[in-house]
N, C-alpha and C positions, 0 to 999 in steps of 0.2 A: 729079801724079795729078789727073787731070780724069775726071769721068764726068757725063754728064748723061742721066735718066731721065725718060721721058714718061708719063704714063696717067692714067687715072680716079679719083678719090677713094669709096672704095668704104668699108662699114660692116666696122669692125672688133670687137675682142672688147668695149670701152669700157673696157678695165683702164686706162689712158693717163688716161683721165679720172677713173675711179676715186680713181687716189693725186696726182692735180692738176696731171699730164703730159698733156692731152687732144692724139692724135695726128688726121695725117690717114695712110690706110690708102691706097696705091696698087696699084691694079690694071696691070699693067705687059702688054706684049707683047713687051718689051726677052727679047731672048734668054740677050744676056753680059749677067750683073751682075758689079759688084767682088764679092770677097772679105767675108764675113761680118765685122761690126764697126759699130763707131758712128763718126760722121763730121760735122763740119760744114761748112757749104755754105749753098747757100739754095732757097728755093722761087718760083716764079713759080707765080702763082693767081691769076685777074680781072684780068690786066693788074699784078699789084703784087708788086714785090718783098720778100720776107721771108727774113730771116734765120733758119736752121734748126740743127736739130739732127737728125740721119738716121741710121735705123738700119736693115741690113739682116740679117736675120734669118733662124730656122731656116726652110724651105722655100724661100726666096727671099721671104720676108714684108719689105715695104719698108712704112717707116712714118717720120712726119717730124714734128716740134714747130714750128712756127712762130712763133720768138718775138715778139709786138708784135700776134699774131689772133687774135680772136674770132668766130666766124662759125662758118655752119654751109655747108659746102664739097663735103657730099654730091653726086655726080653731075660736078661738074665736072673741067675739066680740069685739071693740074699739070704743072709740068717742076721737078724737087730736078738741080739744080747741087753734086754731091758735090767739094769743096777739099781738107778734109783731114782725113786717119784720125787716130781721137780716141786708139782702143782695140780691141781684138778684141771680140766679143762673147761675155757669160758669164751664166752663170746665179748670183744672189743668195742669198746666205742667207736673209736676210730680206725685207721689205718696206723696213723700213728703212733699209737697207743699198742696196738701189737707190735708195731717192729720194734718197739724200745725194750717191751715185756720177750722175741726173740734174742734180744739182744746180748738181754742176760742172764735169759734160760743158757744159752749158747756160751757165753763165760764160764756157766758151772759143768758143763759138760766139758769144754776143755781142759776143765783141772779135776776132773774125776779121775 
């Protein structure tokens, strides 16, 4: 399962940064996306590769963690390299109950 995704980093809800998941929000042109679910893979942004965590989302909302950056990525360009399905995507009980489930989506992505 390979997928690769190109577009714009565009301003999203800021929930991601909220609970200390700050994402980046892709604007896409891509027609076919995979299947709704979390994923790891990686990101290319300014030339540099990061390791991700990708989720794609109700609408087709694509949104990605980059583990190892800091920065502010509004406007530019991205391509997220989807490897491997983590999970389906679900809605949480709580608050805390996602960031624990980030937590260790986020673990597996850094040892992909």
């Amino acid at each position: 399962m390979q997928y690769k995704i190109s577009g714009k980093v565009i301003r999203g809800d800021g929930y991601g940064r909220k609970i200390g998941f700050p994402t980046v929000n892709l604007e896409t042109s891509a027609r076919e996306l995979p299947p709704r679910g979390v994923y790891s893979g990686t990101a290319i942004l300014d030339n540099k590769t990061y390791k991700a965590g990708i989720v794609i989302g109700p609408n087709n909302k694509i949104e990605a963690y980059l583990l190892d950056y800091d920065g502010d990525a509004y406007g530019r360009p991205v391509t997220l390299d989807l490897n491997l399905f983590l999970r389906e995507y679900k809605k949480f009980g709580s608050e805390k109950e996602l960031i624990i489930q980030i937590k260790k989506d986020i673990e597996i992505c850094s040892l992909a």
